[in-house]
MDAnalysis code that builds the backbone (N, CA, C; Angstrom):
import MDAnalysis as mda
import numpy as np

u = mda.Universe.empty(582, n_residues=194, atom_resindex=np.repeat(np.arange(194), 3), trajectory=True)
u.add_TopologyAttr("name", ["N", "CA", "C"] * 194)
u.add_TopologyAttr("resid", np.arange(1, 195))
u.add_TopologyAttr("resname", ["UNK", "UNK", "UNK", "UNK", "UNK", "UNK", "UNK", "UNK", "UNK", "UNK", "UNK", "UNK", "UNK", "UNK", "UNK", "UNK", "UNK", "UNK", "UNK", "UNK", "UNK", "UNK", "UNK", "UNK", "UNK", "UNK", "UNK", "UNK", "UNK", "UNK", "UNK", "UNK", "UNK", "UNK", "UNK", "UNK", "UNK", "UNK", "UNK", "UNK", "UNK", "UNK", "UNK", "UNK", "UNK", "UNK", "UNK", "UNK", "UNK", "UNK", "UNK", "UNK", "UNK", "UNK", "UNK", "UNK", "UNK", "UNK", "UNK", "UNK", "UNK", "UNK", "UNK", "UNK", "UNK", "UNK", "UNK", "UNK", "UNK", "UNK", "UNK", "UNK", "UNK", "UNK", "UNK", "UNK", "UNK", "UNK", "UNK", "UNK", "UNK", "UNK", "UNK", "UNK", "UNK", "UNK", "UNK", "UNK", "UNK", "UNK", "UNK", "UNK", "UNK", "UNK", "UNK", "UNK", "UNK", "UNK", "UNK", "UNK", "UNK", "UNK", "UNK", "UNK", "UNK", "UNK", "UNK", "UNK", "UNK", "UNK", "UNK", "UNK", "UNK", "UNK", "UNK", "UNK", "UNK", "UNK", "UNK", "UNK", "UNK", "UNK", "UNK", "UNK", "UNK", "UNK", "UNK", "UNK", "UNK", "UNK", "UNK", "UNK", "UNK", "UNK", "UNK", "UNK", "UNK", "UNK", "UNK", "UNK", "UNK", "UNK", "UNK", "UNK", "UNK", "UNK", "UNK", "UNK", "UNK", "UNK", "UNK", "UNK", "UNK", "UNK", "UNK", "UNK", "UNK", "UNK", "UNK", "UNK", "UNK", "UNK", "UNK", "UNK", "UNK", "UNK", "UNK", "UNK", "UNK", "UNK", "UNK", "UNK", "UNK", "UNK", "UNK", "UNK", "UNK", "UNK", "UNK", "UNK", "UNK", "UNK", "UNK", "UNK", "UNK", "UNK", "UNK", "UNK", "UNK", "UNK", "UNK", "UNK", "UNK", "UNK"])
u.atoms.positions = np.array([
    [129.016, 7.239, 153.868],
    [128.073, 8.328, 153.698],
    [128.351, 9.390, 154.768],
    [128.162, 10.704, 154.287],
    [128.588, 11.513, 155.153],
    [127.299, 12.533, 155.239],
    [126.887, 12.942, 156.867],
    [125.867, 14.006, 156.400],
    [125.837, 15.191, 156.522],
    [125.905, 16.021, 155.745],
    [125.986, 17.479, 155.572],
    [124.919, 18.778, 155.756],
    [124.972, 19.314, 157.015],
    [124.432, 20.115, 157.013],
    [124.971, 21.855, 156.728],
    [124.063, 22.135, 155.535],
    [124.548, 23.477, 154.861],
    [123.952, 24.559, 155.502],
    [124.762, 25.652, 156.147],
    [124.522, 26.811, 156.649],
    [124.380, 27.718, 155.909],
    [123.253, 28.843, 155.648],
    [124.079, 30.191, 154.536],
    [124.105, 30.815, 155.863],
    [125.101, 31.657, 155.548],
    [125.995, 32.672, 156.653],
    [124.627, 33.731, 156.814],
    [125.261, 34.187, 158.153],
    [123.821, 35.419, 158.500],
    [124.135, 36.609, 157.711],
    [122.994, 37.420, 157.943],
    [122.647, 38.828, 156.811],
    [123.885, 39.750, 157.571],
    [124.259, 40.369, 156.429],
    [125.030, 41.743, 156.261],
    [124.327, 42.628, 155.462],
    [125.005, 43.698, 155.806],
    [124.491, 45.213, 155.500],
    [124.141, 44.910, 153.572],
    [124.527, 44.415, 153.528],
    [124.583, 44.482, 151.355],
    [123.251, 43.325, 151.583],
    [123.387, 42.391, 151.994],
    [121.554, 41.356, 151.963],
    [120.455, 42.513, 152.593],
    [120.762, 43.338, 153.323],
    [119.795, 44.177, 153.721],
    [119.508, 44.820, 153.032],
    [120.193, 45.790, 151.669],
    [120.038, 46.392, 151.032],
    [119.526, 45.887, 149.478],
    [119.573, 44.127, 149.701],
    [119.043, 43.209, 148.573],
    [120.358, 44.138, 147.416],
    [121.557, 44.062, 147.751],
    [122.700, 44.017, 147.209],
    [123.743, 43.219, 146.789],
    [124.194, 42.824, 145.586],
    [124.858, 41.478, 145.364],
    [126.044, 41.810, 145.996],
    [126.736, 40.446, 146.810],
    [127.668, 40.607, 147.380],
    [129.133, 39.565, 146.589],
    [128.377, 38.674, 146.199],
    [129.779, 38.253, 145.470],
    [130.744, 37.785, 145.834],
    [132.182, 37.953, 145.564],
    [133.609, 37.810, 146.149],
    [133.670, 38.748, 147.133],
    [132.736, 40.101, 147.030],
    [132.855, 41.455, 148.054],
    [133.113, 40.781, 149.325],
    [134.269, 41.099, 149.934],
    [134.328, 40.980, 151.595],
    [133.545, 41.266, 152.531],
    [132.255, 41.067, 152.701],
    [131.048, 41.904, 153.468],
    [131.358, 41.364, 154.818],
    [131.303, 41.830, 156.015],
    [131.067, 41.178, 157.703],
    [129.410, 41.059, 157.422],
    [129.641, 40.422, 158.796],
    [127.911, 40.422, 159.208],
    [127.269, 41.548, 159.754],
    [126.115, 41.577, 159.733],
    [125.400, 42.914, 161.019],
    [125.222, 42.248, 162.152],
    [125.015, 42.939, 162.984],
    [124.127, 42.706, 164.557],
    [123.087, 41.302, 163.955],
    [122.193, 42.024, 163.073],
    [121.104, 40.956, 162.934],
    [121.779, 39.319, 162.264],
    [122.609, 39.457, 161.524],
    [123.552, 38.235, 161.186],
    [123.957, 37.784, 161.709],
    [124.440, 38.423, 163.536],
    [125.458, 37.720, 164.415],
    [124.230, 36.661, 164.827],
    [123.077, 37.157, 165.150],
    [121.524, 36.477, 165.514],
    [121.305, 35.319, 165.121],
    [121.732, 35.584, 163.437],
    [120.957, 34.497, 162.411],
    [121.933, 33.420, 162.920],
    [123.228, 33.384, 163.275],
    [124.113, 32.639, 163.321],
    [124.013, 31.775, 164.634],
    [123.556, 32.659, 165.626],
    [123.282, 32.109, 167.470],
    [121.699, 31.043, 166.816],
    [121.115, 31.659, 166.025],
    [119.833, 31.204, 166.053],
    [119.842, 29.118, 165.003],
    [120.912, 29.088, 164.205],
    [121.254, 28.423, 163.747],
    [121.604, 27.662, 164.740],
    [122.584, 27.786, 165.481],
    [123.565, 27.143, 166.655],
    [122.381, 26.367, 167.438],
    [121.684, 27.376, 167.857],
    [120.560, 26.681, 168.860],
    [119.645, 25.602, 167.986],
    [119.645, 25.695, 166.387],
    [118.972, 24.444, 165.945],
    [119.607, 23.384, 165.673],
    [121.109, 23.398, 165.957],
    [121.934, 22.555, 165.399],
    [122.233, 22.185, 167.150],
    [122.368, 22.696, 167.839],
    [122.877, 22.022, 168.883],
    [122.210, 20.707, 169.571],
    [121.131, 20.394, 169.134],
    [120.261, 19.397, 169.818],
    [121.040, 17.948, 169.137],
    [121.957, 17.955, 167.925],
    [121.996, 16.758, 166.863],
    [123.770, 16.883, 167.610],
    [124.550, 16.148, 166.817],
    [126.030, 15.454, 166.856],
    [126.602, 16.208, 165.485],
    [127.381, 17.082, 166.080],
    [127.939, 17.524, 164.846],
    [129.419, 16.919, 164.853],
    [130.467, 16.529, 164.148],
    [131.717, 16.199, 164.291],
    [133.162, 17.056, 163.671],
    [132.480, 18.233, 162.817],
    [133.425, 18.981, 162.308],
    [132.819, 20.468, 161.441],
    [133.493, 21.324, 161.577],
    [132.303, 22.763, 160.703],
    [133.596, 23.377, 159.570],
    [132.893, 23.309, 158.646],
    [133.955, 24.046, 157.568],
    [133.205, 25.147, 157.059],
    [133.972, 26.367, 156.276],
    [133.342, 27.427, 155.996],
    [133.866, 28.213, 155.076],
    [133.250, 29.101, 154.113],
    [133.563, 29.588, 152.993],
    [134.791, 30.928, 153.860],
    [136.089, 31.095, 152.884],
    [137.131, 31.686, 153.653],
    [136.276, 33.234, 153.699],
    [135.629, 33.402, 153.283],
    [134.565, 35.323, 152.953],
    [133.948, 35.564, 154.578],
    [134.614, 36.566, 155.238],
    [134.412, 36.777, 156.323],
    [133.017, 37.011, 156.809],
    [131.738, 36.809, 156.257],
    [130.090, 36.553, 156.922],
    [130.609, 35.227, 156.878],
    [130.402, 34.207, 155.923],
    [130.165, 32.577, 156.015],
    [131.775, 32.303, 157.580],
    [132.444, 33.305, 157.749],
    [133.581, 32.032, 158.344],
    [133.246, 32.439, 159.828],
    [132.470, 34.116, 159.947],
    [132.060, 34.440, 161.626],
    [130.673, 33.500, 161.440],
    [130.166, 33.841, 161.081],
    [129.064, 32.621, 161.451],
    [129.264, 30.921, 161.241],
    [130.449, 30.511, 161.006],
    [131.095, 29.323, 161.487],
    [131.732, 29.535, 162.618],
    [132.366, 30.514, 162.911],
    [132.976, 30.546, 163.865],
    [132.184, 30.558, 165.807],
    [130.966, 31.381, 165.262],
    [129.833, 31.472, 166.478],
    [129.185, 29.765, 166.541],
    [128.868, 29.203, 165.485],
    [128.556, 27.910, 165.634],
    [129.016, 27.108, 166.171],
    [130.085, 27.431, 165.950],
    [131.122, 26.405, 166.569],
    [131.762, 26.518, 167.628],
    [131.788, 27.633, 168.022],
    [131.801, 27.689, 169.818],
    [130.463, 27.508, 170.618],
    [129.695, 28.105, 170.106],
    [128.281, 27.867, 170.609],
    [127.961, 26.298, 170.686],
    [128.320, 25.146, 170.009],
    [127.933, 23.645, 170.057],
    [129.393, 22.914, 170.714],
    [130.508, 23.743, 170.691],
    [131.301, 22.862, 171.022],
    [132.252, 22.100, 169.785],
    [132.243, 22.592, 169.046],
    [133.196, 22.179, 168.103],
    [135.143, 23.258, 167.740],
    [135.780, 22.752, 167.023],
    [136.773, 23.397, 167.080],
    [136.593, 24.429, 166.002],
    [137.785, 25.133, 165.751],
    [137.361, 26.322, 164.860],
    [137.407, 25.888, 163.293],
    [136.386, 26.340, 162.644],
    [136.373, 25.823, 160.890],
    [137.451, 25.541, 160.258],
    [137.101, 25.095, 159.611],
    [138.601, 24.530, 158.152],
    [137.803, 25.347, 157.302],
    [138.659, 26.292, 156.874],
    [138.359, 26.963, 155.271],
    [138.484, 26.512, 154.292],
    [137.441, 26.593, 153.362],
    [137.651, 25.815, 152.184],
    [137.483, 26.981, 150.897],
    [137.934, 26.825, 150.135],
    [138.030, 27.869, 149.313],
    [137.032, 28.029, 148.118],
    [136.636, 26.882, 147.831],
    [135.701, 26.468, 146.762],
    [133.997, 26.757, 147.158],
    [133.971, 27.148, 148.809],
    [132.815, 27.402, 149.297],
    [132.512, 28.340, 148.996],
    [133.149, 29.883, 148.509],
    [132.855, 30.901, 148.670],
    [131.546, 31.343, 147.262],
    [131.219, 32.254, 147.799],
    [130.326, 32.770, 146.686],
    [129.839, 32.877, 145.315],
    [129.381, 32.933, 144.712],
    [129.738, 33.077, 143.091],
    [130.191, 34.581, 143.246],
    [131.290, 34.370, 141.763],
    [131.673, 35.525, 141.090],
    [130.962, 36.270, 140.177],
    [130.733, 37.754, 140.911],
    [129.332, 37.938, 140.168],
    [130.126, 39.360, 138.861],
    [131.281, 39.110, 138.982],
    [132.055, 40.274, 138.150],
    [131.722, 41.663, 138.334],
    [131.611, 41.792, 136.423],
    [131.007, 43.589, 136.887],
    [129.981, 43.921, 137.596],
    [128.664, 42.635, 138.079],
    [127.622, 42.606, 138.861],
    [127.685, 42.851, 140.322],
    [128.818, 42.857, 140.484],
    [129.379, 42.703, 142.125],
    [128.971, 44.614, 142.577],
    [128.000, 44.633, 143.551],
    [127.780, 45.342, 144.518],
    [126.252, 46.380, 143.899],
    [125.586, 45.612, 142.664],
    [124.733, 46.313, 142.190],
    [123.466, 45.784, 143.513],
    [122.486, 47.019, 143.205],
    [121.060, 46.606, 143.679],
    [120.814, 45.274, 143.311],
    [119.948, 44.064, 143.420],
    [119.095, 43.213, 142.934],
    [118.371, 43.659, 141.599],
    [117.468, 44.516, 142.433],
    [116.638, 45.124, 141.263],
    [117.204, 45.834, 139.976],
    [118.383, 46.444, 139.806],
    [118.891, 46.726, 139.236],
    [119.727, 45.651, 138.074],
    [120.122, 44.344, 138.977],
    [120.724, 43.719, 138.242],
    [119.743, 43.132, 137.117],
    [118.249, 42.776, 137.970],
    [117.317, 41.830, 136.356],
    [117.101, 42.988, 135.757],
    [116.469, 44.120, 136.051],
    [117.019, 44.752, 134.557],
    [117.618, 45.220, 133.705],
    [118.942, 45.229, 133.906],
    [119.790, 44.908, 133.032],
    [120.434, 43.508, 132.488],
    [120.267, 42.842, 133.679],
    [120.859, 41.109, 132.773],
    [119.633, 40.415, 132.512],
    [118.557, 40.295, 133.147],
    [117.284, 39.777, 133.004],
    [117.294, 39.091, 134.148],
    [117.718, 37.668, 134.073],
    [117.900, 36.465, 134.926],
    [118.986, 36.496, 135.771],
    [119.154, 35.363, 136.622],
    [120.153, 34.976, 137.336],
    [121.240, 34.250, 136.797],
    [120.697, 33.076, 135.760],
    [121.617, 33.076, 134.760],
    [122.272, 33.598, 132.994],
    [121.864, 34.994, 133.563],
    [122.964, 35.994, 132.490],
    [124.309, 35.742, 132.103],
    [124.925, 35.815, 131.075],
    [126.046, 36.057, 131.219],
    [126.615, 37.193, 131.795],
    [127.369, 37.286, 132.593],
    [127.605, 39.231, 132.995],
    [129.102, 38.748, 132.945],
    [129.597, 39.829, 132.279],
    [131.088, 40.023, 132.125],
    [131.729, 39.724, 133.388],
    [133.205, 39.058, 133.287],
    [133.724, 38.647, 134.431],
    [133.117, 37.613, 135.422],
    [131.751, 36.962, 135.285],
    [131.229, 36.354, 136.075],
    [131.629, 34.952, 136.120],
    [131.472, 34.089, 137.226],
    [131.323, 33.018, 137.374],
    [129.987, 32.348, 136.678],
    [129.570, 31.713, 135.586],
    [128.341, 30.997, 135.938],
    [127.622, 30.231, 136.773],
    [126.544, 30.210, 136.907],
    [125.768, 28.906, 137.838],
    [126.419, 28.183, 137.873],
    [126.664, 27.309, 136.622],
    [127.034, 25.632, 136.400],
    [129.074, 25.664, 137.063],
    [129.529, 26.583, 136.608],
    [130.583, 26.129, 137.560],
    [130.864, 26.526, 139.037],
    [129.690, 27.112, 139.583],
    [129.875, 27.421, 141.177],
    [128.829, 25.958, 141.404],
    [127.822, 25.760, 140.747],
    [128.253, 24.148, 140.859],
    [128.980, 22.709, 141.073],
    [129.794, 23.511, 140.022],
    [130.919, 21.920, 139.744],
    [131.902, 22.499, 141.046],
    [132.021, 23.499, 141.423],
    [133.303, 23.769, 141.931],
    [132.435, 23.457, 143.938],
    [131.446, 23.718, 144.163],
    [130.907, 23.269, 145.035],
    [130.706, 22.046, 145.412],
    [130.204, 20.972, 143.920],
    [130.069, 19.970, 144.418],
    [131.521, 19.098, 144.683],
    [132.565, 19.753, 144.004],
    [133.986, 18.954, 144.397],
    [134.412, 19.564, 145.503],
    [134.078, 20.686, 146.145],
    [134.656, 20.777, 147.833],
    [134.079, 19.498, 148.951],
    [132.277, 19.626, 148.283],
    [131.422, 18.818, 149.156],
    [132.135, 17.004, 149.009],
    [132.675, 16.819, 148.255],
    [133.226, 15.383, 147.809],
    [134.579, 15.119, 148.554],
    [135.221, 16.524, 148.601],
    [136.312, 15.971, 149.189],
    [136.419, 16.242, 150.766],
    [135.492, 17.068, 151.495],
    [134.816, 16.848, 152.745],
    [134.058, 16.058, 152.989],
    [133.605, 14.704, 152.266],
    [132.850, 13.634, 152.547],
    [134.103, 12.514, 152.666],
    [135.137, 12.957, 151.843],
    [135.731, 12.023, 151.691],
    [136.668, 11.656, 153.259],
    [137.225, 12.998, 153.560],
    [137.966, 13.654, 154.588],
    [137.227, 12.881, 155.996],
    [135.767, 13.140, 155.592],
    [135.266, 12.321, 156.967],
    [134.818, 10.928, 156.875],
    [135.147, 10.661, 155.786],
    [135.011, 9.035, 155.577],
    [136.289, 8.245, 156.400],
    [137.306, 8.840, 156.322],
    [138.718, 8.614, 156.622],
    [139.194, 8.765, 158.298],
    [138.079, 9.977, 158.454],
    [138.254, 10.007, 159.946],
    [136.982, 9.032, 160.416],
    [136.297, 8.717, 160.584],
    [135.012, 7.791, 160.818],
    [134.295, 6.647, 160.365],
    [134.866, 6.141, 159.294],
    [134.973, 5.137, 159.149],
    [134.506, 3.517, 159.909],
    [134.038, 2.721, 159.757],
    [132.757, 2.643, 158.994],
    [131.523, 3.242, 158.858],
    [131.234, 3.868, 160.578],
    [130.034, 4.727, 161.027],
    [129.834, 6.493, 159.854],
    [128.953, 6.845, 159.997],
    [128.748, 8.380, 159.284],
    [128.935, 9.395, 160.056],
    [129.732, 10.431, 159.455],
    [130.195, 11.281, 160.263],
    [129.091, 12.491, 159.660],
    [128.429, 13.409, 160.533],
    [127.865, 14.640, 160.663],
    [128.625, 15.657, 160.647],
    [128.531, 16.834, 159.396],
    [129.698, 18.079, 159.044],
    [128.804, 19.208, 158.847],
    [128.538, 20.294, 159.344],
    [128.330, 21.659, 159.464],
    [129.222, 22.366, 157.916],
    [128.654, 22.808, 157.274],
    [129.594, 23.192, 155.996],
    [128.677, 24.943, 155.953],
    [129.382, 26.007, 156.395],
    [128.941, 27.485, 156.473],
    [129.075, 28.053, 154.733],
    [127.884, 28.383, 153.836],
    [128.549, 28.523, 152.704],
    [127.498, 29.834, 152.224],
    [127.129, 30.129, 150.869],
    [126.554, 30.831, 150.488],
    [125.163, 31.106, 149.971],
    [124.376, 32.209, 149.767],
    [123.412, 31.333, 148.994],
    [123.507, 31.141, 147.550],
    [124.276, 31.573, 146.805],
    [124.267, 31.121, 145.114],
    [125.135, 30.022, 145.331],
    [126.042, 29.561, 146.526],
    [126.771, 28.263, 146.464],
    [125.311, 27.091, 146.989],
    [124.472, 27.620, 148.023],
    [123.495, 26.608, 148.343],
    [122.688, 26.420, 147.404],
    [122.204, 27.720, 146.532],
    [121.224, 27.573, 145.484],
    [121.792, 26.587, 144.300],
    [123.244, 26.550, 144.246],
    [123.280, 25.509, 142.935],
    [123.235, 23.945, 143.607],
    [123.649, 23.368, 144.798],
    [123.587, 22.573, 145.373],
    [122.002, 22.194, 145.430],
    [121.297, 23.167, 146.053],
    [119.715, 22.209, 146.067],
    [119.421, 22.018, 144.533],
    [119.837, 23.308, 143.658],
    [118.952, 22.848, 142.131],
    [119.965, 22.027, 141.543],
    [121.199, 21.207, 142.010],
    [121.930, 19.866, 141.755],
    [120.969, 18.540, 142.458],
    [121.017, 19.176, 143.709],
    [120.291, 17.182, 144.196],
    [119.085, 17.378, 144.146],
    [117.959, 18.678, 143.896],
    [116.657, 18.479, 143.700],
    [116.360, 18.242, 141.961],
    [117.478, 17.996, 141.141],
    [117.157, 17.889, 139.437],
    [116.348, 19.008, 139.203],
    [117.143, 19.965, 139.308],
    [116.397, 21.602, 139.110],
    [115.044, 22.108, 139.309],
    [114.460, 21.255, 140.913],
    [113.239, 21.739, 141.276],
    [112.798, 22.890, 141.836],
    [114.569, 22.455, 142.774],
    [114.724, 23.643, 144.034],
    [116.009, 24.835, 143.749],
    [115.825, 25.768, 144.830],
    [114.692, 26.392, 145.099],
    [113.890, 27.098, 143.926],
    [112.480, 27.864, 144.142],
    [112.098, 28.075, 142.841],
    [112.880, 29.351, 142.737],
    [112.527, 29.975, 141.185],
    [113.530, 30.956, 140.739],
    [113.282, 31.859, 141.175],
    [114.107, 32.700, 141.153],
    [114.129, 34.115, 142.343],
    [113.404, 34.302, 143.950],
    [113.433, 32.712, 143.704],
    [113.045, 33.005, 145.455],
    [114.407, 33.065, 146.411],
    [114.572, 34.185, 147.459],
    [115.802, 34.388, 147.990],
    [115.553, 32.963, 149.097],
    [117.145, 32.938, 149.560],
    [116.926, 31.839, 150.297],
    [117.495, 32.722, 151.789],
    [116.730, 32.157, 152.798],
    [116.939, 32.968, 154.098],
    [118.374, 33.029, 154.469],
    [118.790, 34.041, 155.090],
    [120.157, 34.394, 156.209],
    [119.992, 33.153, 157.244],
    [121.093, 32.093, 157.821],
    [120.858, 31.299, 158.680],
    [119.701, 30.614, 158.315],
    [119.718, 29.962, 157.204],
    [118.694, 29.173, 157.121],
    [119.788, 27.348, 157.155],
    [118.914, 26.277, 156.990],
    [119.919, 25.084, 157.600],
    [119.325, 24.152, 156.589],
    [120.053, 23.443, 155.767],
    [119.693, 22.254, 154.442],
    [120.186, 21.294, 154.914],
    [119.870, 19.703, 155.308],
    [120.389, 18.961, 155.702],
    [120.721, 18.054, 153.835],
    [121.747, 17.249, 154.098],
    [122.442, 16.615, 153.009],
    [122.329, 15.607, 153.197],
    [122.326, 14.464, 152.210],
    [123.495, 12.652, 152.670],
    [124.684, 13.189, 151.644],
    [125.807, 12.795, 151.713],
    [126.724, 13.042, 150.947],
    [127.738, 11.622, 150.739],
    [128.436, 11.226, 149.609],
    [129.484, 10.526, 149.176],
    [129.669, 11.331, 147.907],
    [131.326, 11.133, 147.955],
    [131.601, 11.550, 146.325],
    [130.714, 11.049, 145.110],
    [129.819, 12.278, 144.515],
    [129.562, 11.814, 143.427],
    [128.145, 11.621, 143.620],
    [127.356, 11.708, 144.918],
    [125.636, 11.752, 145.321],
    [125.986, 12.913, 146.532],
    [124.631, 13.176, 146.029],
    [124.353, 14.309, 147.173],
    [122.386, 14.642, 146.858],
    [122.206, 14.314, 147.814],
    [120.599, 13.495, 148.349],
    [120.284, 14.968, 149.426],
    [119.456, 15.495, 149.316],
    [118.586, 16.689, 150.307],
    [118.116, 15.811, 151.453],
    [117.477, 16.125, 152.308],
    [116.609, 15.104, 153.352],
    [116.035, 16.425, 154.038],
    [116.248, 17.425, 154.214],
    [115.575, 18.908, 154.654],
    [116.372, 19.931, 154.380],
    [115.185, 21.309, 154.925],
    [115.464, 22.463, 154.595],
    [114.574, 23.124, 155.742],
    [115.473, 23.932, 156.545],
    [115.084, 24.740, 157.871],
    [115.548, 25.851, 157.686],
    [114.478, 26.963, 157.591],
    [114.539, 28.342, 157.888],
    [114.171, 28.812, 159.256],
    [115.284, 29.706, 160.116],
    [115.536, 30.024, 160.903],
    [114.846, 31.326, 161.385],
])
């Protein structure tokens, strides 16, 4: 068993503007570098053993501050962490997007759906459980995983059986989801907003 704690990366200028960001390359702001120190300081009290992070430059600087800030080495990028593909949706208002697609799960041209930033999330999370099964062995190894929020949002509404989070509720900048993980389960145990 491996336990996973999920980071969403701190706010950038496009979350400030409640702007979809997508595959978009966004950095962080000032206030994101925050969300990221402010994370660090809730994570530093526990045993972390390794931090991985979506390769999209907000999720990999706010792995990267974490992980000097606790003492760990620099992230492993994983590629499957990154964002959903929000296609032609990429860089609209929020507000703009439900009225024209309605929901969150629209089809929008070029897009990724929910269900496979799902599947494609929960097989990164499997093979970083697996990775630290191998290094730690028999004991459980503790992993920092820096990712998104439409990658965290399909993950909680995977191990909560589509409770969590409710719909259109945004999920905070630097907010912290703790996991149990093995290939193939993935169990919540908390959720800390920062």
């Amino acid at each position: 068993m491996t336990f996973i704690t999920l980071v969403r990366h701190g706010q950038t200028d496009w979350n400030l503007d409640r702007r979809i960001q997508g595959s978009t390359d966004i950095p962080l702001n000032e206030t994101g570098r925050g969300h990221a120190r402010a994370a660090a300081a809730l994570l530093a009290g526990t045993t972390h053993h390794a931090i991985y992070a979506s390769p999209l430059v907000r999720a990999r600087e706010t792995a990267q501050i974490i992980a000097g800030a606790i003492g760990l080495a620099q992230p492993e990028l994983v590629s499957d962490l990154r964002e959903r593909e929000f296609g032609e949706a990429e860089g609209m208002l929020v507000a703009d997007y439900i009225d024209r697609y309605g929901d969150w799960h629209a089809d929008v041209p070029k897009a990724e759906s929910f269900d496979q930033v799902a599947e494609r999330a929960l097989a990164a999370l499997d093979v970083i459980s697996l990775a630290s099964r191998r290094r730690s062995a028999p004991t459980a190894e503790s992993v920092i995983v820096v990712a998104h929020g439409g990658v965290i949002r399909a993950l909680l509404d995977h191990a909560s059986g589509g409770t969590m989070p409710p719909a259109g509720a945004p999920l905070a900048n630097g907010s912290v989801h703790r996991f149990e993980a093995a290939p193939g389960i993935l169990r919540l145990l908390e959720t800390v907003t920062v």
